[in-house]
N, C-alpha and C positions, 0 to 999 in steps of 0.2 A: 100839678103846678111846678113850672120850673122855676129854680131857683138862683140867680149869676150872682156873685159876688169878685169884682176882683179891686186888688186884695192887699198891697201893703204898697209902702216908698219902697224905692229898687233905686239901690245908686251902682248901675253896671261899666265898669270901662276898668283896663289898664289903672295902677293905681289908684282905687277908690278904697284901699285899705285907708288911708292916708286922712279920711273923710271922719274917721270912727267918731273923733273928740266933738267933732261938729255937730256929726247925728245924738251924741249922750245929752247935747245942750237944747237941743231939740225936742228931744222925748222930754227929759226932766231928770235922765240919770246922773247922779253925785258920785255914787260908789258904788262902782259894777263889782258884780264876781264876774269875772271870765270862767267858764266853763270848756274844757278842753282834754287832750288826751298828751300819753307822754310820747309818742310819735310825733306830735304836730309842734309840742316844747321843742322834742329833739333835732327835730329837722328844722330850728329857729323861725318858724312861722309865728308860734306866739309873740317871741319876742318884736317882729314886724308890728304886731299889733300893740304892743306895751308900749313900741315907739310912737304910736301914733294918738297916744294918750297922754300928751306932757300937763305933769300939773292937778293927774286927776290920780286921787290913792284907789289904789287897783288891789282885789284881792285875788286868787286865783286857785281853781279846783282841773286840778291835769291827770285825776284819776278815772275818768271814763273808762269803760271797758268797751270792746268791741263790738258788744252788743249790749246798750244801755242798759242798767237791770234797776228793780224798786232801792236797793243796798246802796246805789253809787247815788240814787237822789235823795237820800236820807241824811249819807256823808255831806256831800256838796249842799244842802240844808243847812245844816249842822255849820260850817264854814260860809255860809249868808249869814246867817242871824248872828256867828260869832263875830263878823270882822263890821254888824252895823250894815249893810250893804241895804240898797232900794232899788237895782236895777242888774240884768244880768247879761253879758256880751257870751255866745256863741263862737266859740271859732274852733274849725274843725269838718268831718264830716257827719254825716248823719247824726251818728252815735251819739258825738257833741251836744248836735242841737236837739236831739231829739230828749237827753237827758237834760238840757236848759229848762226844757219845759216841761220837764215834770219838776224840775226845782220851780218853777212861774208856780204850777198848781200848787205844787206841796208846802211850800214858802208861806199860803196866804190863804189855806185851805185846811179845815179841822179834817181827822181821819184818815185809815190808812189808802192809797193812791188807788186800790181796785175802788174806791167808793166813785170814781171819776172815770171809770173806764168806760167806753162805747158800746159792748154788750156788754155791763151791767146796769146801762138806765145810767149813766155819769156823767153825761156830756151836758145836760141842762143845768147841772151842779159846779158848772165851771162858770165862775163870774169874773166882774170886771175886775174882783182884787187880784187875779192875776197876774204877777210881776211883769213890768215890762221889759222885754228884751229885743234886742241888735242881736242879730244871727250874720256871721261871716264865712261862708263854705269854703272850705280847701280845698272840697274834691268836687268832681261833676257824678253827681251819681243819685243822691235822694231828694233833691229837691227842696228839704225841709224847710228851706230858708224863708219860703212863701208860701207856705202851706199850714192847714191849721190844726195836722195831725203828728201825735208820736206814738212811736213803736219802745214798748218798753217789756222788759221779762219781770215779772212780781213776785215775790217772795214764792207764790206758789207755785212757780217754774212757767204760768202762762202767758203765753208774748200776745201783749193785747195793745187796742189802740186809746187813744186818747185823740177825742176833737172837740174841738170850741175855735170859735173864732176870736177869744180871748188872748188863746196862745199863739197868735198869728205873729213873726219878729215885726215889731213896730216900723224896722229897717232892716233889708235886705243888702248887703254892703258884697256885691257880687264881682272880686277882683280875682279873673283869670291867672294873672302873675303868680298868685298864692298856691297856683296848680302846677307852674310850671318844673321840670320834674321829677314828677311824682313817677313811682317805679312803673313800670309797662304794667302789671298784673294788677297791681291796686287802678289803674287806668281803666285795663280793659273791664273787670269788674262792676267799676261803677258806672262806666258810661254804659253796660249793659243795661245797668239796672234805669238809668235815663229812659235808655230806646224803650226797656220795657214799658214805663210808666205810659210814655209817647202812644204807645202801639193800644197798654191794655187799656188806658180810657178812652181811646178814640173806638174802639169795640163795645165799649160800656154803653148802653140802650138809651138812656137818659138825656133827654133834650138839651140841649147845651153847643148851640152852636159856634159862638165865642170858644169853648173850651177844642172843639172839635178842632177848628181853624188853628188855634196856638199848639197842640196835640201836634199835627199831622206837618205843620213847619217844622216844631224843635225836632220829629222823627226824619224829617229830610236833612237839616243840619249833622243831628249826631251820626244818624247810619253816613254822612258823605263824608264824617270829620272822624269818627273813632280809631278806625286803624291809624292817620296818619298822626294821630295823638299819643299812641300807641306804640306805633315806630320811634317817635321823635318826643319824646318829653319835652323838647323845649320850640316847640312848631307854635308859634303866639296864635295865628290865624286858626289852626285848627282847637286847639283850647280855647279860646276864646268861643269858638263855637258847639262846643263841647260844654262850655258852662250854661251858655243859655239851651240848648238843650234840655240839660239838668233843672234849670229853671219851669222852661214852657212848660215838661213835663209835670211837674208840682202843680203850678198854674191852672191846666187844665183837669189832673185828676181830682178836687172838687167835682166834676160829674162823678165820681165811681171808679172802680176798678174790676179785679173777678179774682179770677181761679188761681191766676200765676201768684196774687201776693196772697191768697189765701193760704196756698198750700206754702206757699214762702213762708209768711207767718207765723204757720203751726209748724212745720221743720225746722226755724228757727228757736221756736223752745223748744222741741224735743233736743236739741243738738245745738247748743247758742256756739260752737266754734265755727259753724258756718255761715260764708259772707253772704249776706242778705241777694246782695248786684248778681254774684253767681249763682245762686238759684233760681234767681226770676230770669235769668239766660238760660240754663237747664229747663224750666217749666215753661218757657214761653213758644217754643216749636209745638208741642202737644196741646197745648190750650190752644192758640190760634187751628189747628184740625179739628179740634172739639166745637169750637165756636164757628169754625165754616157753616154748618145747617143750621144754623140760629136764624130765624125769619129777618130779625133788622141786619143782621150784617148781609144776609142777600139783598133784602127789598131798599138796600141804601147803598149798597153793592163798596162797601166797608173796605173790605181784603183787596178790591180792585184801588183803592182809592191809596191804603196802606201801599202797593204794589207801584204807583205812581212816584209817588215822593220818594220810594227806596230806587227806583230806577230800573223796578222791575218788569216783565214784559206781561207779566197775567198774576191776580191774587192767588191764587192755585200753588204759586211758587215762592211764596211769604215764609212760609212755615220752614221749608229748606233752608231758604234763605240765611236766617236766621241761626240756623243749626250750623250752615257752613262759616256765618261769619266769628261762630263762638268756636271752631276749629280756628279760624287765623290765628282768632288771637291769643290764641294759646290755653284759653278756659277747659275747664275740666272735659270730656266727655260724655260726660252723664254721670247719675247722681251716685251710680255705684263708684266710680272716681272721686267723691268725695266723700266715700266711707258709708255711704247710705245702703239699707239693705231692707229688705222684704219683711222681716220680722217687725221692723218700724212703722210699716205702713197703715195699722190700727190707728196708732196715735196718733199719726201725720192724717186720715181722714178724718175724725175725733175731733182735731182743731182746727180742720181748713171748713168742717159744715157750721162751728161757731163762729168763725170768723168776720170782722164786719166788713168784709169784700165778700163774701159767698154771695149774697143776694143781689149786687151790682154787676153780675156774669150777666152775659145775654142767654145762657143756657143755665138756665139752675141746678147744679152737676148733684144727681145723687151720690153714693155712696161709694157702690159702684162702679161708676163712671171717673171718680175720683179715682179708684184704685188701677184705673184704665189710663190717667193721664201719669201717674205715678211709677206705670211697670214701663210708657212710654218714654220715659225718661231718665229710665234707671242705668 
Protein backbone atom coordinates (compact mmCIF):
# COMPACT_ATOMS: atom_id res chain seq x y z
CA UNK A 1 0.00 0.00 0.00
CA UNK A 2 1.46 3.25 -1.02
CA UNK A 3 1.42 5.90 1.07
CA UNK A 4 1.66 10.06 -0.37
CA UNK A 5 1.57 12.64 1.95
CA UNK A 6 2.63 16.09 0.97
CA UNK A 7 3.36 18.04 3.34
CA UNK A 8 3.62 21.48 4.90
CA UNK A 9 2.97 25.70 3.82
CA UNK A 10 6.25 26.54 1.68
CA UNK A 11 6.56 30.38 1.41
CA UNK A 12 9.40 30.25 -1.44
CA UNK A 13 10.57 33.57 -3.22
CA UNK A 14 13.32 36.35 -2.69
CA UNK A 15 12.50 37.77 0.60
CA UNK A 16 10.16 35.50 2.29
CA UNK A 17 12.41 35.91 5.33
CA UNK A 18 10.40 39.00 5.95
CA UNK A 19 7.22 36.75 6.16
CA UNK A 20 8.55 34.99 9.70
CA UNK A 21 6.08 37.44 12.10
CA UNK A 22 3.22 36.60 9.90
CA UNK A 23 3.70 32.70 9.87
CA UNK A 24 4.25 32.84 14.12
CA UNK A 25 0.54 34.50 14.14
CA UNK A 26 -0.60 31.83 12.11
CA UNK A 27 0.62 28.78 13.66
CA UNK A 28 -0.26 30.22 17.24
CA UNK A 29 3.62 30.96 18.12
CA UNK A 30 4.03 33.92 21.09
CA UNK A 31 7.56 33.12 22.20
CA UNK A 32 9.71 31.19 19.88
CA UNK A 33 13.19 29.91 20.78
CA UNK A 34 15.18 30.20 17.53
CA UNK A 35 17.36 27.44 17.34
CA UNK A 36 20.58 28.26 15.47
CA UNK A 37 24.46 27.92 15.13
CA UNK A 38 27.26 30.51 15.78
CA UNK A 39 28.10 30.69 12.09
CA UNK A 40 24.71 31.69 10.97
CA UNK A 41 24.80 34.55 14.16
CA UNK A 42 28.16 35.40 12.78
CA UNK A 43 27.57 35.89 9.27
CA UNK A 44 24.14 38.12 10.51
CA UNK A 45 21.75 35.88 9.06
CA UNK A 46 20.04 35.38 12.52
CA UNK A 47 19.98 38.75 13.07
CA UNK A 48 17.78 39.19 9.42
CA UNK A 49 15.56 37.07 11.19
CA UNK A 50 15.22 38.88 14.59
CA UNK A 51 14.37 41.64 12.31
CA UNK A 52 11.77 40.32 11.02
CA UNK A 53 10.19 39.67 14.24
CA UNK A 54 9.29 43.24 15.62
CA UNK A 55 7.26 43.04 18.82
CA UNK A 56 7.65 39.47 19.38
CA UNK A 57 10.21 38.43 22.77
CA UNK A 58 12.46 36.14 21.03
CA UNK A 59 14.76 33.85 23.02
CA UNK A 60 17.60 32.32 21.24
CA UNK A 61 19.81 28.88 21.31
CA UNK A 62 23.11 29.45 18.74
CA UNK A 63 24.99 26.51 20.07
CA UNK A 64 24.19 23.83 17.64
CA UNK A 65 27.05 21.72 16.62
CA UNK A 66 27.77 20.62 13.30
CA UNK A 67 26.37 17.71 13.76
CA UNK A 68 23.24 17.84 16.06
CA UNK A 69 23.98 15.65 19.13
CA UNK A 70 21.13 14.34 22.12
CA UNK A 71 23.72 17.13 24.56
CA UNK A 72 22.80 20.22 22.34
CA UNK A 73 18.80 19.24 22.71
CA UNK A 74 19.01 18.90 26.18
CA UNK A 75 20.69 22.50 26.43
CA UNK A 76 18.38 24.22 24.02
CA UNK A 77 15.49 22.37 26.29
CA UNK A 78 16.74 23.73 29.09
CA UNK A 79 16.59 27.38 27.53
CA UNK A 80 12.58 26.63 26.10
CA UNK A 81 11.14 25.92 29.27
CA UNK A 82 13.51 28.63 31.01
CA UNK A 83 12.60 31.67 28.98
CA UNK A 84 8.50 30.38 28.92
CA UNK A 85 8.72 29.60 25.23
CA UNK A 86 5.48 27.63 23.05
CA UNK A 87 7.00 27.51 19.77
CA UNK A 88 10.39 27.07 18.11
CA UNK A 89 11.92 28.96 14.72
CA UNK A 90 14.65 27.04 12.89
CA UNK A 91 17.21 29.01 11.05
CA UNK A 92 20.22 27.58 9.84
CA UNK A 93 21.19 24.48 8.10
CA UNK A 94 20.45 21.05 8.58
CA UNK A 95 22.06 20.83 11.90
CA UNK A 96 19.67 23.77 12.91
CA UNK A 97 16.64 22.25 12.03
CA UNK A 98 17.41 19.02 12.65
CA UNK A 99 18.11 19.77 16.47
CA UNK A 100 14.66 22.00 16.47
CA UNK A 101 13.31 18.95 16.37
CA UNK A 102 14.51 17.05 18.72
CA UNK A 103 13.80 20.20 21.07
CA UNK A 104 9.75 19.74 19.24
CA UNK A 105 10.02 15.93 20.70
CA UNK A 106 12.06 16.37 23.80
CA UNK A 107 10.23 19.61 24.99
CA UNK A 108 6.89 17.72 25.21
CA UNK A 109 7.94 14.34 25.57
CA UNK A 110 8.68 12.09 29.00
CA UNK A 111 12.24 10.09 28.50
CA UNK A 112 15.50 9.92 27.22
CA UNK A 113 15.35 11.01 23.01
CA UNK A 114 16.52 7.17 21.87
CA UNK A 115 12.88 6.26 23.32
CA UNK A 116 11.68 8.07 19.99
CA UNK A 117 14.17 6.98 17.55
CA UNK A 118 13.14 5.02 14.15
CA UNK A 119 14.94 1.70 14.94
CA UNK A 120 13.94 1.62 18.31
CA UNK A 121 10.08 1.25 17.74
CA UNK A 122 9.90 5.42 18.58
CA UNK A 123 8.34 6.98 15.80
CA UNK A 124 4.57 5.89 16.98
CA UNK A 125 5.66 7.50 20.37
CA UNK A 126 5.83 10.97 18.77
CA UNK A 127 2.54 12.70 19.18
CA UNK A 128 0.76 15.85 18.40
CA UNK A 129 2.39 17.63 21.68
CA UNK A 130 5.11 18.13 19.67
CA UNK A 131 6.19 21.59 19.67
CA UNK A 132 5.33 23.51 16.67
CA UNK A 133 7.93 24.84 14.69
CA UNK A 134 8.92 27.51 11.45
CA UNK A 135 11.98 25.96 9.86
CA UNK A 136 14.23 28.72 7.83
CA UNK A 137 17.18 26.99 5.65
CA UNK A 138 20.26 28.96 4.95
CA UNK A 139 21.78 26.52 3.08
CA UNK A 140 20.55 24.08 0.07
CA UNK A 141 21.67 20.82 1.17
CA UNK A 142 19.13 18.74 3.57
CA UNK A 143 16.13 19.56 2.92
CA UNK A 144 14.81 19.42 6.41
CA UNK A 145 12.72 22.20 6.17
CA UNK A 146 9.96 19.79 4.68
CA UNK A 147 10.46 16.74 5.83
CA UNK A 148 9.54 14.73 8.68
CA UNK A 149 12.89 13.35 9.79
CA UNK A 150 16.18 14.23 11.99
CA UNK A 151 19.42 12.94 12.20
CA UNK A 152 20.74 13.35 15.59
CA UNK A 153 24.17 11.62 17.50
CA UNK A 154 22.73 10.36 21.24
CA UNK A 155 24.54 10.11 24.11
CA UNK A 156 25.57 6.71 22.98
CA UNK A 157 27.57 8.12 20.08
CA UNK A 158 24.55 6.53 17.60
CA UNK A 159 23.54 8.91 14.61
CA UNK A 160 19.95 7.72 14.43
CA UNK A 161 16.82 8.99 12.82
CA UNK A 162 13.89 10.40 14.18
CA UNK A 163 10.17 10.45 12.08
CA UNK A 164 6.84 11.52 12.67
CA UNK A 165 4.94 13.66 10.77
CA UNK A 166 4.50 15.47 13.99
CA UNK A 167 7.75 17.12 13.48
CA UNK A 168 6.92 18.23 10.11
CA UNK A 169 7.91 22.70 10.18
CA UNK A 170 4.28 23.86 10.30
CA UNK A 171 6.10 26.52 7.81
CA UNK A 172 8.77 26.28 5.39
CA UNK A 173 10.01 30.05 4.95
CA UNK A 174 12.46 29.08 1.85
CA UNK A 175 14.40 32.60 1.11
CA UNK A 176 17.43 31.93 -1.43
CA UNK A 177 18.77 35.54 -0.32
CA UNK A 178 19.82 33.90 3.02
CA UNK A 179 22.28 31.66 0.84
CA UNK A 180 23.56 34.07 -1.10
CA UNK A 181 27.26 33.99 -0.38
CA UNK A 182 27.77 31.28 1.30
CA UNK A 183 31.55 30.02 0.91
CA UNK A 184 32.05 27.77 -2.36
CA UNK A 185 32.96 24.47 -0.25
CA UNK A 186 30.05 24.79 2.24
CA UNK A 187 28.01 25.17 -1.32
CA UNK A 188 29.31 22.53 -3.14
CA UNK A 189 28.83 20.18 -0.13
CA UNK A 190 25.43 20.66 0.44
CA UNK A 191 24.07 21.08 -2.89
CA UNK A 192 25.74 17.55 -3.20
CA UNK A 193 23.98 16.26 -0.59
CA UNK A 194 20.60 17.85 -2.61
CA UNK A 195 21.44 15.94 -5.81
CA UNK A 196 22.12 13.00 -3.57
CA UNK A 197 18.82 12.96 -1.98
CA UNK A 198 17.18 13.78 -5.87
CA UNK A 199 19.12 10.66 -7.24
CA UNK A 200 18.77 8.22 -4.04
CA UNK A 201 14.94 8.20 -3.71
CA UNK A 202 14.31 8.39 -7.18
CA UNK A 203 16.29 4.68 -7.16
CA UNK A 204 14.28 3.82 -3.89
CA UNK A 205 11.69 0.91 -5.27
CA UNK A 206 8.55 2.25 -3.49
CA UNK A 207 5.69 3.48 -5.40
CA UNK A 208 5.57 6.97 -5.34
CA UNK A 209 5.09 8.50 -8.36
CA UNK A 210 4.38 12.17 -7.25
CA UNK A 211 7.64 11.74 -5.30
CA UNK A 212 9.50 10.30 -8.39
CA UNK A 213 8.36 13.49 -10.68
CA UNK A 214 9.58 16.14 -7.78
CA UNK A 215 12.89 13.85 -7.35
CA UNK A 216 14.00 13.64 -10.91
CA UNK A 217 12.99 17.84 -11.65
CA UNK A 218 14.90 19.11 -8.23
CA UNK A 219 17.92 16.60 -9.69
CA UNK A 220 17.78 18.44 -13.31
CA UNK A 221 17.67 21.96 -11.43
CA UNK A 222 20.60 21.26 -8.96
CA UNK A 223 23.02 19.09 -11.20
CA UNK A 224 22.31 22.45 -14.06
CA UNK A 225 22.64 25.11 -11.07
CA UNK A 226 25.54 23.74 -8.55
CA UNK A 227 28.70 24.57 -10.19
CA UNK A 228 27.43 28.08 -11.22
CA UNK A 229 26.50 28.47 -7.36
CA UNK A 230 29.68 27.41 -6.63
CA UNK A 231 31.54 29.65 -8.80
CA UNK A 232 29.48 32.59 -8.06
CA UNK A 233 27.95 32.93 -4.39
CA UNK A 234 26.06 35.59 -5.43
CA UNK A 235 24.28 34.12 -9.07
CA UNK A 236 20.37 34.73 -7.60
CA UNK A 237 19.07 32.48 -10.45
CA UNK A 238 21.30 29.62 -9.83
CA UNK A 239 20.63 29.72 -5.77
CA UNK A 240 17.40 30.18 -6.21
CA UNK A 241 17.43 26.93 -8.01
CA UNK A 242 19.73 25.42 -5.74
CA UNK A 243 17.20 25.91 -2.88
CA UNK A 244 14.33 24.25 -4.46
CA UNK A 245 16.44 21.43 -5.33
CA UNK A 246 17.23 21.09 -1.65
CA UNK A 247 13.56 21.24 -1.08
CA UNK A 248 12.13 18.60 -3.93
CA UNK A 249 14.69 16.56 -2.64
CA UNK A 250 13.23 16.44 0.98
CA UNK A 251 9.83 16.38 -0.56
CA UNK A 252 10.31 13.38 -2.31
CA UNK A 253 12.51 11.36 -0.04
CA UNK A 254 9.36 10.37 1.92
CA UNK A 255 9.52 7.23 -0.52
CA UNK A 256 12.94 6.07 0.97
CA UNK A 257 16.36 6.16 0.48
CA UNK A 258 19.34 3.42 0.66
CA UNK A 259 22.95 2.70 0.90
CA UNK A 260 24.46 6.27 0.35
CA UNK A 261 22.70 7.89 3.64
CA UNK A 262 23.06 4.52 5.39
CA UNK A 263 26.55 4.37 5.27
CA UNK A 264 26.48 8.25 5.64
CA UNK A 265 24.62 7.82 8.67
CA UNK A 266 26.84 5.39 10.51
CA UNK A 267 30.19 7.19 9.32
CA UNK A 268 28.71 10.06 10.70
CA UNK A 269 28.78 8.77 14.23
CA UNK A 270 31.68 6.89 13.94
CA UNK A 271 33.47 10.36 12.92
CA UNK A 272 30.72 13.21 13.70
CA UNK A 273 33.57 15.85 12.10
CA UNK A 274 32.46 14.85 8.90
CA UNK A 275 30.00 16.79 6.67
CA UNK A 276 27.03 14.72 6.10
CA UNK A 277 26.62 16.55 1.97
CA UNK A 278 30.32 15.10 1.52
CA UNK A 279 29.75 11.84 2.15
CA UNK A 280 26.82 11.15 0.43
CA UNK A 281 28.96 12.88 -2.72
CA UNK A 282 31.80 10.34 -1.76
CA UNK A 283 29.06 7.24 -1.45
CA UNK A 284 27.03 8.12 -4.23
CA UNK A 285 29.24 6.88 -7.44
CA UNK A 286 29.52 3.25 -5.78
CA UNK A 287 25.87 2.87 -4.72
CA UNK A 288 24.49 4.04 -8.06
CA UNK A 289 27.02 0.78 -9.66
CA UNK A 290 25.66 -1.35 -6.88
CA UNK A 291 22.15 -0.43 -7.65
CA UNK A 292 22.51 -0.74 -11.55
CA UNK A 293 21.41 -4.79 -11.49
CA UNK A 294 18.62 -4.11 -9.17
CA UNK A 295 15.58 -5.54 -11.23
CA UNK A 296 13.31 -2.09 -10.69
CA UNK A 297 15.96 0.19 -11.56
CA UNK A 298 16.29 -1.99 -15.06
CA UNK A 299 12.61 -2.94 -15.44
CA UNK A 300 11.73 1.21 -14.95
CA UNK A 301 14.99 1.87 -16.72
CA UNK A 302 15.74 4.46 -13.45
CA UNK A 303 19.64 5.30 -14.49
CA UNK A 304 18.40 6.12 -18.09
CA UNK A 305 15.78 8.46 -16.84
CA UNK A 306 18.61 9.85 -13.98
CA UNK A 307 20.81 10.26 -17.15
CA UNK A 308 18.00 12.39 -18.90
CA UNK A 309 17.52 15.17 -16.61
CA UNK A 310 21.64 15.34 -15.89
CA UNK A 311 22.08 15.78 -19.68
CA UNK A 312 23.60 12.69 -19.89
CA UNK A 313 23.74 10.55 -23.17
CA UNK A 314 23.33 6.80 -21.43
CA UNK A 315 22.50 5.70 -17.46
CA UNK A 316 25.81 3.76 -17.76
CA UNK A 317 27.41 7.07 -17.39
CA UNK A 318 25.63 8.36 -13.97
CA UNK A 319 27.99 7.01 -11.79
CA UNK A 320 31.07 8.90 -13.43
CA UNK A 321 29.34 11.49 -13.75
CA UNK A 322 29.02 12.19 -10.65
CA UNK A 323 32.41 11.35 -9.37
CA UNK A 324 33.73 13.97 -11.99
CA UNK A 325 31.28 16.54 -10.93
CA UNK A 326 32.57 16.14 -7.17
CA UNK A 327 36.24 16.63 -8.74
CA UNK A 328 35.04 20.26 -10.14
CA UNK A 329 34.02 21.15 -7.37
CA UNK A 330 36.63 20.82 -5.49
CA UNK A 331 35.24 17.94 -2.90
CA UNK A 332 37.31 15.56 -1.28
CA UNK A 333 38.60 12.57 -3.49
CA UNK A 334 37.39 9.84 -1.76
CA UNK A 335 37.02 8.98 1.75
CA UNK A 336 40.55 8.29 2.40
CA UNK A 337 40.70 12.30 1.86
CA UNK A 338 38.84 12.76 4.52
CA UNK A 339 40.72 10.88 7.08
CA UNK A 340 38.69 7.60 6.61
CA UNK A 341 40.58 4.42 6.78
CA UNK A 342 39.93 0.56 6.56
CA UNK A 343 40.24 -0.18 10.20
CA UNK A 344 36.81 1.92 10.35
CA UNK A 345 35.10 -0.20 8.26
CA UNK A 346 33.57 -2.68 10.94
CA UNK A 347 31.77 0.02 12.55
CA UNK A 348 30.81 2.00 9.32
CA UNK A 349 28.89 -1.69 8.26
CA UNK A 350 27.67 -2.30 11.88
CA UNK A 351 25.58 1.06 11.50
CA UNK A 352 24.79 1.30 7.92
CA UNK A 353 22.87 -2.68 8.29
CA UNK A 354 20.89 -0.86 11.30
CA UNK A 355 20.18 1.91 9.66
CA UNK A 356 16.66 3.08 8.73
CA UNK A 357 17.63 3.65 4.97
CA UNK A 358 19.18 -0.01 4.70
CA UNK A 359 15.90 -1.69 3.85
CA UNK A 360 14.65 1.25 1.27
CA UNK A 361 17.85 0.24 -1.15
CA UNK A 362 16.55 -1.52 -4.19
CA UNK A 363 19.43 -4.08 -3.53
CA UNK A 364 19.50 -5.20 0.17
CA UNK A 365 23.53 -4.74 0.47
CA UNK A 366 24.79 -7.40 2.67
CA UNK A 367 27.61 -7.10 4.71
CA UNK A 368 29.82 -7.71 2.22
CA UNK A 369 28.70 -5.89 -0.35
CA UNK A 370 28.82 -3.05 2.10
CA UNK A 371 32.57 -3.37 2.60
CA UNK A 372 32.58 -3.36 -1.39
CA UNK A 373 31.01 0.08 -1.81
CA UNK A 374 33.23 1.27 1.16
CA UNK A 375 36.77 0.19 -0.40
CA UNK A 376 35.01 1.74 -3.55
CA UNK A 377 35.07 4.90 -2.23
CA UNK A 378 37.92 5.20 -0.13
Amino acid sequence: MAFIYYVTQIQFDYGAVKLLKQECERVGITKPLIVTDAGVKAAGVLQKALDALPGITVAVFDQTPSNPTEAAVRAAVAVYHASGCDGLIAVGGGSAIDCAKGVAIAAAHQGPLKTYATIEGGSLKITDRAVPLIAVPTTSGTGSEVARGAIIILDDHRKLGFHSWHIVPKTAICDPELTLGLPAKLTAATGMDAIAHCMETFMAPAFNPPADGIGLDGLQRGWANIERATRDGSDREARLNMMSASMQGAMAFQKGLGCVHSLSHSLGGVDPRLHHGSLNAMFLPAVIRFNAGAESIQKEKRLERMAHAMGLSAGSDVADAVRDMNARLGLPTGLAAMGVSRDQFPDIIKGAMADHCHKTNPRIATAEEYAGMLEDSL
